[in-house]
Structures are given as C-alpha cells and as structure tokens.
Residue, then its C-alpha position, 0 to 999 in steps of 0.5 A: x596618268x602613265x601611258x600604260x594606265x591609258x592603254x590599259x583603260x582603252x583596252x577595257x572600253x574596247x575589248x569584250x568581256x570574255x576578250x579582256x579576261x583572257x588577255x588579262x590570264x595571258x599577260x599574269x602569264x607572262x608577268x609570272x614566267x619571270x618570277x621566283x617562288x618568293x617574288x610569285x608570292x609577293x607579287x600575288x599578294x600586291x595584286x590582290x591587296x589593290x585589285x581585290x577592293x576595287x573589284x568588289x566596289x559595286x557589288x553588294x553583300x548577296x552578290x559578294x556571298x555568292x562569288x565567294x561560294x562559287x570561288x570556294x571549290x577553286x579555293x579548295x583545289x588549288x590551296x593546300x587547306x589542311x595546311x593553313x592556319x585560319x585561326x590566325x589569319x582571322x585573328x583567332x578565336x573569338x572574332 
C-alpha cells in the first residue's frame, strides 16, 4: 500500500462526515485547477469508473433509486440534457 492510500485511510477514520466531504470537494478542486477541457473529461470518467462501484457497494436497490432521484435535478442543472444522445449511451432502443 502507498503512503497516500494510508494517508488517505486514516483521514477517513478520522475526519467526520461533513469534514472529509469537504476536504474531498477542496482537493478535486485543486486536482481540476490544473487540467485542460480534454484532461477534466478523462479525469471525470476515471473517477467515476473506480469510485462509483465501490460507492454503491453496500447500498441496496431502494437506497440506489432514491440517490439517483435525489441526484437527478444536479443532473438536469449542470448537464446540458437536450444535448445527450441516451439512445446510445443505453444501447439504444430495445434494452
């Protein structure tokens, strides 16, 4: 295990809920200052693609429905929805 991973689990044992949460806004912060458009985008997607799973790893599929309903109008205010394609983000139709 790295150094940071360590720091990183005793900051989690430490800090309080609404303390790590912030800290956690702080330093994605920071880690964004020094990205272009390109890099944000492929940084965004490898966060999501190893946070998001372990995130949900304990919660079941009521708590899942009413986080994602709860996240929808975050959703809807800061993406630009008339211009997604969901069709084939989902596969398209028939799935």
């Amino acid at each position: 295990m790295s150094w940071q991973t360590h720091a990183l689990r005793i900051a989690v044992r430490v800090l309080g809920r609404d303390a790590l949460a912030a800290g956690v806004g702080e330093a994605l912060a920071q880690a964004m200052a020094g990205l272009d458009r390109p890099q944000r985008v492929a940084f965004l997607q490898d966060l999501a693609t190893r946070g998001l799973t372990p995130a949900l790893a304990e919660l079941d599929r009521a708590d899942r429905a009413r986080l994602m309903n709860d996240l929808l109008p975050l959703v809807a205010q800061e993406f630009p929805l008339d211009e997604l394609d969901l069709l084939s983000a989902f596969g398209g139709a028939g799935t």
